[in-house]
Structures are given as structure tokens and as C-alpha cells.
C-alpha positions as CSV (number, residue, x, y, z in Angstrom):
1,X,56.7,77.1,87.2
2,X,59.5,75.3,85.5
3,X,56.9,73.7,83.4
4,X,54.8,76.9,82.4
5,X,57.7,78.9,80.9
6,X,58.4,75.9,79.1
7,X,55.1,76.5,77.3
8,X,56.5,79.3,75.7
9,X,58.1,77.6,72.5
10,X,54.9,74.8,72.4
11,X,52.2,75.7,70.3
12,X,49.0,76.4,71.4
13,X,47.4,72.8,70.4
14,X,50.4,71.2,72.3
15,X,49.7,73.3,75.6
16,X,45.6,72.3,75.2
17,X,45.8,68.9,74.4
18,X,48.4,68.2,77.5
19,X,46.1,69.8,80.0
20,X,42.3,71.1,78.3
21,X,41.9,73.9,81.3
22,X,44.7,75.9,79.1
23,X,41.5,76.1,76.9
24,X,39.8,78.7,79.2
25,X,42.8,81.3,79.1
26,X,43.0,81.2,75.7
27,X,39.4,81.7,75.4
28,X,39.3,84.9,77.6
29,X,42.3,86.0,75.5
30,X,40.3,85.5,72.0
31,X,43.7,83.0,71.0
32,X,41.9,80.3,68.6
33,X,43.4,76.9,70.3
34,X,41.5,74.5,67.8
35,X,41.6,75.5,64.1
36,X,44.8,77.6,64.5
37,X,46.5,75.7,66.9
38,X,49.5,75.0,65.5
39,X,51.0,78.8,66.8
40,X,53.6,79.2,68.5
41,X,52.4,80.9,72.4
42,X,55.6,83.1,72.1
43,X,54.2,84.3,68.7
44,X,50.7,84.3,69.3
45,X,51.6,87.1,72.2
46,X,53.5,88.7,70.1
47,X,51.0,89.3,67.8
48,X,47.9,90.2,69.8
49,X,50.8,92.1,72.2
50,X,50.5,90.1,74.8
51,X,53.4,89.7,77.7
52,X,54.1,86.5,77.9
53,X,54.7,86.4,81.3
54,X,51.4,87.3,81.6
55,X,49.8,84.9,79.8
56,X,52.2,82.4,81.6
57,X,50.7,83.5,85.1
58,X,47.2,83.0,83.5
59,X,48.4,79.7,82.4
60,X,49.8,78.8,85.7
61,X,47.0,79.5,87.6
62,X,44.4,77.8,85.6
63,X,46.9,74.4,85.4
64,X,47.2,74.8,89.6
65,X,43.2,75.1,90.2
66,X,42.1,72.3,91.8
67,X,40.0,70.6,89.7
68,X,39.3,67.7,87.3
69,X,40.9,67.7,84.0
70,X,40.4,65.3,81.6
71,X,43.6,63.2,79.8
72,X,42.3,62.9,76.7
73,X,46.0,62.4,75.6
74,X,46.1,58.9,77.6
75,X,43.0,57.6,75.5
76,X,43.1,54.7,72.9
77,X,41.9,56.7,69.5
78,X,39.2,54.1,68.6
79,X,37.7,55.5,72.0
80,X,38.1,59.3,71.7
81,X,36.9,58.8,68.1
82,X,33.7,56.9,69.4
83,X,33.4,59.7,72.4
84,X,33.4,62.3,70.0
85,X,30.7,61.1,68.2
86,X,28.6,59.8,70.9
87,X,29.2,63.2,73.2
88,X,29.7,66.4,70.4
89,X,28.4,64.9,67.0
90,X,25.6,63.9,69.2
91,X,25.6,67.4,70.7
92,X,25.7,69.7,67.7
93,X,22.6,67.1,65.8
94,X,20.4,67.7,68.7
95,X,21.0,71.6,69.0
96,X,20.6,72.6,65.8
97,X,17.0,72.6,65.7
98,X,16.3,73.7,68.7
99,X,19.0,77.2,67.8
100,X,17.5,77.3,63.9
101,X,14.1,77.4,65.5
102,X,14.7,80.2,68.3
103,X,16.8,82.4,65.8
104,X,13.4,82.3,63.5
105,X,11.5,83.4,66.5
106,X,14.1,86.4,67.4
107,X,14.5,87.2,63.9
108,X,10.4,87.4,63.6
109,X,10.8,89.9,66.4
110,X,13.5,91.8,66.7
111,X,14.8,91.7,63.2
112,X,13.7,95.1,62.1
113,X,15.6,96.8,64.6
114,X,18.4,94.2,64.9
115,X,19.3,93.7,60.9
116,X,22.5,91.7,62.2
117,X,20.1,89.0,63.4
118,X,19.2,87.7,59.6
119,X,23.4,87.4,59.0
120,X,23.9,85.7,62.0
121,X,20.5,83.5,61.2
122,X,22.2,82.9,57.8
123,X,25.1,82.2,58.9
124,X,24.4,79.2,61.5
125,X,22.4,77.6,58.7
126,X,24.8,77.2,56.7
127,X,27.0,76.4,58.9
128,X,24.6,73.0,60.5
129,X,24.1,72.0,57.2
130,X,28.3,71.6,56.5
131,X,28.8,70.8,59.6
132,X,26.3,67.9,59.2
133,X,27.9,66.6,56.2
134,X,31.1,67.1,58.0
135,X,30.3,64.7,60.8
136,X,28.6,61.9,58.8
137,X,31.9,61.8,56.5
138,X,34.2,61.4,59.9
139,X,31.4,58.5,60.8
140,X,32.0,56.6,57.6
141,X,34.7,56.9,56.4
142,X,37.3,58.0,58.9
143,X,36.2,56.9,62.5
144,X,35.6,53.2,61.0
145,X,39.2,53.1,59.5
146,X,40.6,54.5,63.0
147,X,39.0,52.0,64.5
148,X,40.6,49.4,62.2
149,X,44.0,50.3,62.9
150,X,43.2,50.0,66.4
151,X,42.1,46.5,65.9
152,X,44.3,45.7,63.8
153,X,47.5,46.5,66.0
154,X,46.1,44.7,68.5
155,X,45.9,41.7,66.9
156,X,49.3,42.2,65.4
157,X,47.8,42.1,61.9
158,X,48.0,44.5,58.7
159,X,45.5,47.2,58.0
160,X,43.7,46.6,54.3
161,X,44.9,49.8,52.5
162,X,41.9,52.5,52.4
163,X,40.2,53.4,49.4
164,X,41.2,57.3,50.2
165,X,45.4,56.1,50.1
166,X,46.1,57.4,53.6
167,X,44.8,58.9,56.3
168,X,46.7,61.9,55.8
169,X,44.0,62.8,52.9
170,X,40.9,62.8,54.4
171,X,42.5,64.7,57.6
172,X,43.3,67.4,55.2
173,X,40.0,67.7,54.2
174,X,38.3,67.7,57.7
175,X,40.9,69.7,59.2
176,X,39.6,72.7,56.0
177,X,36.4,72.1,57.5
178,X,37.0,72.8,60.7
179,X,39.1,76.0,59.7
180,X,35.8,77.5,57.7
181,X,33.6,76.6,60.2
182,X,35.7,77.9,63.0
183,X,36.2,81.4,61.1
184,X,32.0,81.4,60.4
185,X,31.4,81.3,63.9
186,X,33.9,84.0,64.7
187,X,31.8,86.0,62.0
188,X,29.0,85.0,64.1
189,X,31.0,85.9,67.4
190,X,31.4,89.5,65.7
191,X,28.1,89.9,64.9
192,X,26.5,89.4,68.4
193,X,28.8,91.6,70.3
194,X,30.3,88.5,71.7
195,X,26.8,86.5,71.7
196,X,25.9,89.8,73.9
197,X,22.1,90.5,73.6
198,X,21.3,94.5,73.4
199,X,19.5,95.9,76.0
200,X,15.6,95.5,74.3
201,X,16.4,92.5,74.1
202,X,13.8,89.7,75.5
203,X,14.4,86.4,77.3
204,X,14.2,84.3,74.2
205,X,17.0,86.6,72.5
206,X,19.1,86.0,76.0
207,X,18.4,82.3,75.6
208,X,19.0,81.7,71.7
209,X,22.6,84.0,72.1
210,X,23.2,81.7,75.2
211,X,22.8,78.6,72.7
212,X,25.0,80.3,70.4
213,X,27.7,80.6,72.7
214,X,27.7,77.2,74.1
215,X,27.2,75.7,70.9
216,X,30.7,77.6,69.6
217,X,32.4,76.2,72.9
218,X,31.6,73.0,72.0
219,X,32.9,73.0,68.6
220,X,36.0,74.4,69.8
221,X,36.7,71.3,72.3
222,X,35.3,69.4,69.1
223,X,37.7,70.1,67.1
224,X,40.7,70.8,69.6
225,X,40.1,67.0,70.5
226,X,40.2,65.9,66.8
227,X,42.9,68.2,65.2
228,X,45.4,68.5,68.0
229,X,44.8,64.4,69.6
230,X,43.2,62.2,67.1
231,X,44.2,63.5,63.9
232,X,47.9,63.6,64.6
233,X,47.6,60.4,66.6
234,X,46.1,58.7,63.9
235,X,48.5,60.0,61.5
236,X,51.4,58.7,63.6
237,X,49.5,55.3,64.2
238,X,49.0,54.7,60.0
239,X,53.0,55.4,59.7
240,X,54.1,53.0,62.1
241,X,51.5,50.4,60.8
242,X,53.5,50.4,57.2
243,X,56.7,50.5,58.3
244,X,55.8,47.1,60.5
């Protein structure tokens, strides 16, 4: 217990990133854990007017259930970077299709009596297309150099400078992204009722609001695993590199 009211003056990324089954109270509570994660739990309750010690309990209960948990803390970063690309770039590339092309169908269908449908069909769109670009920049640019630190501590060797000046810049950038997207999908969120469908509607409008939902978990976990572990792991791992 000790430990849980501890978590009161850690911010929400600290708490997640220590132990990921946190995630799941903070997603019943609507408490962003990835692109606002850097809140303070004591704040965050105050507020959304939460009691603390009720969101402790919560907390407590979810870190006591027995079952697995992932320590994503205890992994090198060349292979979180590489097991976020193999397990939620590769994720998100092959869902997007496959949501674009059932929101068509639902849109086709029920979009006459369910306007929302077009803004939420607009919205994911545009959202795969940044998220796309998103991804392939973290690919070529910043995984590779991760990677090369990693390497290059091993080996006891110097890192070549980057062409970007330091890591610290193009974390900036991705870390923006994340924020927009993260704020589109709530947008989405709203728009759905909580990816809820409405009584008329059919199996394919239960199925593409499914998608929808899984599709935002996943980003979150995404980009919990990047801005709250390998961003500020990397960050750390660049400093120490120079000052060797």
C-alpha cells in the first residue's frame, strides 16, 4: 500500500511506464496517460474531482491482480524501438485500410441519419495519413540513430553527431505529433458516444466502431511506450554519450 500512496506525487507517465496495468484505470477514468502524461496524479484528481484515495484503491487493485505485466522499463531502447515498429507501426499500417474501408461502407449507409459519421470518417483519414508520415520519420531518422547509440556504447565508441543536432529535436517534433493525434482521436471518441454504436445500428457499424476503439488503444500504448520510455531514455542515453 506503501507503494501506491507513493504514486500520488508521480506523474501519470511515471506510474504507467513502471507497471502498464495502471493504463486500464486511467482509461476507465478518461485520465490521458500518453500525450499528457507528464501530470501530476494528485492534480489530475484534483481536476477531474477525483478522491485520490479512490483512484489509489483502483490503482492498487489493478497493480495486485494477478497477471502478466510487461517491463518495458528493463528493455534495451534499440529493442523497444524495433518492437514498436515491428508490433504498433506494423499494427496501425495494416488497419487502416481495413477501418477507411468499413467507415465508407457505414457512411454509404447510415450517413443520412448519422451526419457525425462523415466527421468521424474525416477525421481518421486524416489522421492515417499523419500518422503515416509520423512513423516513417521515427523509422529513418530516429529509430536508426537509437540504435546507433546503442551500438555505439557497447563498443565503447563515440556516436557521429546527427545531422538533426540532438535527439532532443526530433523528440520535440514526434512528441507534437502524438499530442495532435491523440486530441483527434478524442474528437473521434466524442463523436461516437464513446465508439458506442446507436441502436439502428447494423453489425458492420458495431464492427467498424470496435476497430475504432482498438485502434485508439493501441496508439495510446504506442505512444505511452515512446514518450514516457524511449524518448526520455534516449534523451538520457545521448547526454551521457557527450559527457564520456
Amino acid at each position: 500500500m506503501n507503494e501506491t500512496i507513493a504514486m500520488s506525487g508521480q506523474t501519470i507517465g511515471e506510474i504507467v511506464a513502471l507497471d502498464y496495468r495502471a493504463a486500464d484505470v486511467f482509461e476507465k477514468r478518461k485520465i490521458d496517460f500518453c500525450c499528457q502524461g507528464n501530470r501530476l496524479l494528485k492534480d489530475v484528481c484534483d481536476e477531474k474531482q477525483i478522491p485520490i484515495a479512490d483512484l489509489l484503491k483502483d490503482l492498487e487493485n489493478a497493480l495486485n491482480f494477478n497477471k502478466s505485466k510487461i517491463d518495458y522499463q528493463s528493455w534495451a531502447l534499440d529493442v523497444l524501438a524495433t518492437h514498436i515498429q515491428t508490433t504498433h507501426h506494423a499494427y496501425v499500417e495494416k488497419q487502416i485500410p481495413v477501418i477507411k474501408q468499413y467507415l465508407r461502407k457505414i457512411c454509404d449507409v447510415h450517413g443520412d441519419k448519422h451526419p457525425e459519421l462523415y466527421e468521424i470518417e474525416k477525421l481518421f483519414n486524416v489522421s492515417a495519413g499523419e500518422f503515416t508520415m509520423h512513423m516513417k520519420k521515427e523509422e529513418m531518422i530516429l529509430f536508426p540513430f537509437i540504435r546507433r547509440m546503442v551500438n555505439a556504447q557497447a563498443r565503447g565508441e563515440k556516436v557521429e553527431s546527427p545531422q538533426f543536432g540532438t535527439i532532443e529535436n526530433p523528440v520535440e517534433m514526434m512528441m507534437h505529433d502524438h499530442t495532435v493525434e491523440g486530441k483527434r482521436f478524442l474528437k473521434i471518441s466524442e463523436l461516437s458516444s464513446g465508439y458506442t454504436p446507436p441502436e439502428d445500428g447494423c453489425n458492420t457499424y458495431k464492427v467498424t466502431y470496435a476497430l475504432l476503439k482498438e485502434f485508439e488503444e493501441d496508439m495510446h500504448l504506442h505512444i505511452h511506450l515512446e514518450n514516457n520510455i524511449l524518448f526520455p531514455k534516449s534523451i538520457e542515453l545521448e547526454k551521457q554519450m557527450n559527457k564520456g
